[in-house]
C-alpha positions as CSV (number, residue, x, y, z in Angstrom):
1,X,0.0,0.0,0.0
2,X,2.8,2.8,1.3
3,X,5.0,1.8,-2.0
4,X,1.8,2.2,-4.1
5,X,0.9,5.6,-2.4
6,X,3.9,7.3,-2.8
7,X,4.0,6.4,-6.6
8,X,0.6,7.8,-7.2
9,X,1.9,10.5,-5.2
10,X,4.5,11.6,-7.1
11,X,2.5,12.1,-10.0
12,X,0.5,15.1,-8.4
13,X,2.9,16.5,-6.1
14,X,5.4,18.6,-6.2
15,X,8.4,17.5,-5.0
16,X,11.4,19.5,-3.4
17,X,15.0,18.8,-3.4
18,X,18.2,20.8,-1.7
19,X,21.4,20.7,-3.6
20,X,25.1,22.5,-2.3
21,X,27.0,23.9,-5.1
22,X,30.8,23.9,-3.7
23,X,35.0,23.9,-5.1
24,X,37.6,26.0,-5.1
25,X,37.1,29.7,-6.2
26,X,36.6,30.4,-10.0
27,X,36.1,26.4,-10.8
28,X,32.1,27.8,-12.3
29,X,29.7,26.7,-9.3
30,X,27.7,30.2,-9.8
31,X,27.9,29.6,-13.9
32,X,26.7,26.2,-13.3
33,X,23.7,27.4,-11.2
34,X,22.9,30.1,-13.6
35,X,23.3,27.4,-16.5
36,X,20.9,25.1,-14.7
37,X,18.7,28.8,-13.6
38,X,18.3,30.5,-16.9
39,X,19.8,28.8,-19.6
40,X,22.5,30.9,-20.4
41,X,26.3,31.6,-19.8
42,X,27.3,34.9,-18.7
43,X,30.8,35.8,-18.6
44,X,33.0,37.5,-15.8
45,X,30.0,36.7,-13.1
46,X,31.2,38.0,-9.4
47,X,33.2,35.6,-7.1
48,X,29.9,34.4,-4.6
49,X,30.6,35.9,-1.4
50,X,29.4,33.6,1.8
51,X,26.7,31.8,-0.1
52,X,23.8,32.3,-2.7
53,X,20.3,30.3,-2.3
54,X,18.5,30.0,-5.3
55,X,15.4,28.0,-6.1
56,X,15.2,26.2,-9.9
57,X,11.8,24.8,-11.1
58,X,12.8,21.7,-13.8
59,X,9.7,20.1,-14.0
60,X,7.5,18.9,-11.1
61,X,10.8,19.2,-9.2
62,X,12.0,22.2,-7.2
63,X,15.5,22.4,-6.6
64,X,17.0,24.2,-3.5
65,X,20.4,25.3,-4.8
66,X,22.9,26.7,-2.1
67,X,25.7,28.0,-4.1
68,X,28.6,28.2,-1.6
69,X,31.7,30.7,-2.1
70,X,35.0,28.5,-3.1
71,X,37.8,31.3,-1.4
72,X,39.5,29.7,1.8
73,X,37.6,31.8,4.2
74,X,34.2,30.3,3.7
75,X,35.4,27.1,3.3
76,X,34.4,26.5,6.8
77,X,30.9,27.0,6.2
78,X,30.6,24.3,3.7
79,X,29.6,21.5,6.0
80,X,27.0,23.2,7.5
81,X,25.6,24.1,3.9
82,X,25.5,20.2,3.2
83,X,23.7,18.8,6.3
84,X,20.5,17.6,4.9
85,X,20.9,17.8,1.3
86,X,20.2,15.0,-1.5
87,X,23.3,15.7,-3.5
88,X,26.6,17.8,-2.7
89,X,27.9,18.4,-6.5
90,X,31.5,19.8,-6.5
91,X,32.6,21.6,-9.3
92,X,36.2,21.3,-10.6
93,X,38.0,23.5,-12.8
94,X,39.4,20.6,-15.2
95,X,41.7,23.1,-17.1
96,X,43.5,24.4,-14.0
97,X,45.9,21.4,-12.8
98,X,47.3,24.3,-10.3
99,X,43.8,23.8,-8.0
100,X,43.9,19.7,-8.0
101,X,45.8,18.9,-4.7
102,X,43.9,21.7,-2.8
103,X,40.4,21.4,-4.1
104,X,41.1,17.2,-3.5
105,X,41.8,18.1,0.2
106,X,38.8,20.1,0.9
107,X,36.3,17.4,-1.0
108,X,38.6,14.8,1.2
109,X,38.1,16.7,4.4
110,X,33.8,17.4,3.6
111,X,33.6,13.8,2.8
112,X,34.8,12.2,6.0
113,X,32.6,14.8,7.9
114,X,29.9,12.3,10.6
115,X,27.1,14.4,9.4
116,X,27.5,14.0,5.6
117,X,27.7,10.3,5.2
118,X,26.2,8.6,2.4
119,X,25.0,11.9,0.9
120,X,25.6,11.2,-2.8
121,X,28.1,13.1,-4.7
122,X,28.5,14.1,-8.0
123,X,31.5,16.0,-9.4
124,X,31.4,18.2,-12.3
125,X,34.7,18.3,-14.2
126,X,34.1,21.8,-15.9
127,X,35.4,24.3,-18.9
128,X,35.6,20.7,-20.7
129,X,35.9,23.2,-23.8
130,X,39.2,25.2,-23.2
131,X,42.6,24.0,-24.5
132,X,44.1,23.0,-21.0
133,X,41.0,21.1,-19.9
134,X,42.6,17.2,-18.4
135,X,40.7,14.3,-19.6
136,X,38.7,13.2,-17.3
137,X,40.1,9.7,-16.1
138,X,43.2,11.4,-14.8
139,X,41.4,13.8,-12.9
140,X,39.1,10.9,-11.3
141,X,42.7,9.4,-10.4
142,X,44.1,12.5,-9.1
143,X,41.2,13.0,-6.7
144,X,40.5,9.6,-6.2
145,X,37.3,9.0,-6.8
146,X,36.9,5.4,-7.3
147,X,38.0,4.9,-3.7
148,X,35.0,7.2,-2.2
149,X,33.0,4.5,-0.6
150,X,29.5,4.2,1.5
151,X,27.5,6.9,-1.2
152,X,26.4,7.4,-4.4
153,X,29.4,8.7,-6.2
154,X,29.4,10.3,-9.9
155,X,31.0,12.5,-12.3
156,X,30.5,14.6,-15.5
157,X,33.0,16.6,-17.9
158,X,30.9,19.2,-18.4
159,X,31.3,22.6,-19.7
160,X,28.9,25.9,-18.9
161,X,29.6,27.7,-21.6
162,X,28.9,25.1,-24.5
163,X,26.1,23.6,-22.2
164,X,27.8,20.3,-22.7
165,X,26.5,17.6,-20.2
166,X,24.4,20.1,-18.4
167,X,21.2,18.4,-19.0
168,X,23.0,14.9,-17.8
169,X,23.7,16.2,-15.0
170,X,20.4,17.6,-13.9
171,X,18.8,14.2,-14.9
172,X,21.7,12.7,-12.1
173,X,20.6,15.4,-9.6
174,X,16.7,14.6,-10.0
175,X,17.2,11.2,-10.0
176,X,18.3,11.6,-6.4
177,X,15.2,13.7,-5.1
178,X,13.0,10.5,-6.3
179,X,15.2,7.8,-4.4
180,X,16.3,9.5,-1.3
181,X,12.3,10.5,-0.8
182,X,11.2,6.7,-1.3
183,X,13.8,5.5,1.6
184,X,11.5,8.0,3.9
């Protein structure tokens, strides 16, 4: 009956979902929200001071985007951000190797935070589409992804600008709202 409720539920209902939006300053988390917001790419967009919430309509679903400022001073905050949200999607500048060992110790140090296990994770590997972009598999390597055990754990080589993967990862993101409302 409760499996065959909620199913029949979900076809009428809105459903809500909260998202965090975090990396290293400059890797595109504000682009990526604003991708995923209005459509379109905007150039030279402010560094996010402290944090931006924004709320996205796709479909029936509602997405609670906290878009979290990458400099080393708010870093801090980022845990706090993540506590009860579906998916924590970190966004990595793939075309500046300079930012790998540091943005890799602050995913490291939010993942082995008590109060965000199991929260899935999905890393977008962004600006896909400039020259110095890294494939891919050796970023994975370099931040070790395939190790990350105990949650959901997924990744994209996306690029805000060209739109490329965008809509992937959205379909990843709402995928999420669906299961983690069916373990309730």
């Amino acid at each position: 009956m409760g499996q065959m409720f909620s199913w029949f539920q979900s076809l009428f209902w809105q459903q809500e979902m909260e998202i965090a939006v975090l990396g290293c300053e400059k890797a595109g988390k504000s682009s990526f929200v604003n991708v995923i917001n209005t459509g379109s790419f905007e150039e030279n967009l402010m560094p996010t001071v402290g944090f931006n919430m924004r709320k996205v309509q796709k479909g029936k679903v509602t997405i609670k985007i906290w878009d979290m400022g990458g400099q080393e001073k708010f870093r801090g905050m980022w845990e706090r951000y993540c506590r009860g949200v579906e998916v924590i999607v970190y966004v990595v500048d793939s075309a500046d190797q300079s930012k790998f060992s540091e943005s890799h110790k602050w995913l490291s140090l939010l993942l082995n935070k008590p109060s965000l296990a199991h929260v899935p994770l999905l890393v977008l590997l962004n600006k896909s589409d400039l020259d110095g972009a890294q494939p891919p598999e050796s970023i994975v390597k370099t931040f070790d992804l395939n190790s990350i055990k105990n949650r959901d754990v997924s990744y994209f080589s996306i690029s805000c600008k060209n739109k490329t993967n965008v809509d992937k990862t959205l379909e990843w993101i709402i995928k999420r709202a669906n299961s983690s409302k069916d373990k309730s």
